[in-house]
N, C-alpha and C positions, 0 to 999 in steps of 0.2 A: 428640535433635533430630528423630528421626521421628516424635513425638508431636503434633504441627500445633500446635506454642506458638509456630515461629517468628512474627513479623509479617511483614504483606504487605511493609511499607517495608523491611526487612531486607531479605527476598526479592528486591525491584525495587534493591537495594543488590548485593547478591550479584550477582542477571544483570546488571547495568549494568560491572560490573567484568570480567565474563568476557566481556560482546557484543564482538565482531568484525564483527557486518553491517555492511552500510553506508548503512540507513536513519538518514542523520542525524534523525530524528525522534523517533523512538523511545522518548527521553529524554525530551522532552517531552509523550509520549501517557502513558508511565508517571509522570509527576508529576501529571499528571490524579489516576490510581490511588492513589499516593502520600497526596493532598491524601484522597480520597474514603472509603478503606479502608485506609489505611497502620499505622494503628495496631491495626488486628485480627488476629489468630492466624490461620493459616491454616487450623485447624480450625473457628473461627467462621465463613468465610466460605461460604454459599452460592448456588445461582443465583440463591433471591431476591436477595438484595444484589446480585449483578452485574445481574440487570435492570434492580432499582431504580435503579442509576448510571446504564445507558445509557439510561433515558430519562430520567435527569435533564440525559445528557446533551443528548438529542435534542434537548431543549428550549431548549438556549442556542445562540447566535449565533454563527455564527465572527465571528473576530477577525484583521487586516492588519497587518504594521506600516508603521509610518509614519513611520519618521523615529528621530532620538531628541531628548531636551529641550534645556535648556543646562546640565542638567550630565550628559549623556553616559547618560542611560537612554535604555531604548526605549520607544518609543509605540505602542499600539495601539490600531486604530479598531474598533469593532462592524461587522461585517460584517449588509446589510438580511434575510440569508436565514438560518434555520436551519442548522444542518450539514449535509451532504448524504451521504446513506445509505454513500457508500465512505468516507465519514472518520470515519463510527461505528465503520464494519470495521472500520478500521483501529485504533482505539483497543481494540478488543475483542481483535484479534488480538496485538497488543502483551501485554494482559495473559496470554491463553494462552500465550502463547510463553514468560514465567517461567513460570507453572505446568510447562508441559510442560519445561523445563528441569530446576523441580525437581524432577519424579517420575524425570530421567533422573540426578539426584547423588543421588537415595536420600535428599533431604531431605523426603517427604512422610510421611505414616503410608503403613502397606501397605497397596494394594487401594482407595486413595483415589482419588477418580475429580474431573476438574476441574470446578468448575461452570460454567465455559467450555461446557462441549459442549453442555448444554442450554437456553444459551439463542441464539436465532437469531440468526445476521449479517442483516442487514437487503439487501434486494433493492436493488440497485446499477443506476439509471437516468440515471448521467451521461454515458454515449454521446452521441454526438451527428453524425449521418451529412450529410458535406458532400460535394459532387464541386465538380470544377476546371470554371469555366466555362470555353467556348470560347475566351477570351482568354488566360487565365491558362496552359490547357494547353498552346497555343499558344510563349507564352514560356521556360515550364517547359523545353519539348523544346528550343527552342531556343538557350537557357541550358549544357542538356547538349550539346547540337553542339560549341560553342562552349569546352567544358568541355577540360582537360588530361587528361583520363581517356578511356581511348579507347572504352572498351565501357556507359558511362554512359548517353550515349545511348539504345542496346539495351536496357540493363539497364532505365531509367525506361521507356523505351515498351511492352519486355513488361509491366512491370508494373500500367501503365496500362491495356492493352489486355485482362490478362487477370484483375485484381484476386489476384493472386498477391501474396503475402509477400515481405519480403524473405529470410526464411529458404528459404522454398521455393524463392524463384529460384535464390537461391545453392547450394541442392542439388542440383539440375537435373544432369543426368550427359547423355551422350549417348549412352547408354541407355536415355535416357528420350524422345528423340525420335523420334516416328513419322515420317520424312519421306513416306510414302505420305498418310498422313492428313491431314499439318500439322498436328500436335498433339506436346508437349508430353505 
């Protein structure tokens, strides 16, 4: 079996059966895989071919659903934009993540290397920087006032006040407070 004859769709058959994450998607990024390179040996397949897919896929549309018919399928619409640079990741990372699976059950040849790693994830600019107007802030706080939670308050306003995480607030020790300085 170390001979890279298995196929990819095998492969994405095998990790499907052993995944415990809980990206429900996952399933659906590798039937992309599946559809594109499922039937080639794992020895066939290299980064050209994984390039070649991602920007076959880059090229198409996402897709919404919408509903289903009247006899109970689903419907989906064309989405007006490309796919957006994090849902390529993701479909790339999906596929690394068998690979790397199988080099960790000893199903690959030895010394085989993914063709995953060389080719790039794509640069991810769906950020998008919003702050709470005066109004909305306003309400926010006073929401938490108003809240059964007695340190919510606090908790939202430091966090407002100081663009702190919510992990960082919550590690916060009081060891960590300067009171000479007022500083955190």
């Amino acid at each position: 079996m170390r001979d890279g004859s298995i196929t990819i769709g095998r492969l994405i058959d095998l990790y499907m059966d052993a995944y415990e994450g809980r990206d429900t998607t996952r399933a659906q990024r590798l039937d992309f895989w599946r559809v594109r390179i499922g039937n080639l040996a794992l020895a066939a397949v290299d980064d050209d071919t994984i390039f070649a897919c991602m920007e076959d896929l880059a090229a198409q549309r996402g897709a919404y659903f919408a509903g289903r018919d009247v006899h109970g399928r689903p419907i989906f619409k064309a989405k007006r934009k490309p796919l957006a640079p994090a849902t390529l990741n993701r479909y790339h990372a999906a596929l690394a993540a068998v690979f790397t699976w199988a080099q960790r059950r000893r199903m690959t040849p030895k010394n085989w290397a993914s063709p995953c790693r060389t080719v790039e994830m794509r640069r991810e600019r769906n950020s998008r920087v919003r702050f709470l107007a005066d109004d909305e802030r306003a309400r926010l706080l006073e929401a938490c006032r108003k809240s059964r939670q007695p340190k919510l308050y606090l908790f939202v306003l430091l966090a407002l006040t100081t663009g702190a995480r919510r992990g960082e607030i919550e590690g916060l020790r009081w060891a960590d407070i300067d009171f000479d300085r007022g500083e955190a």
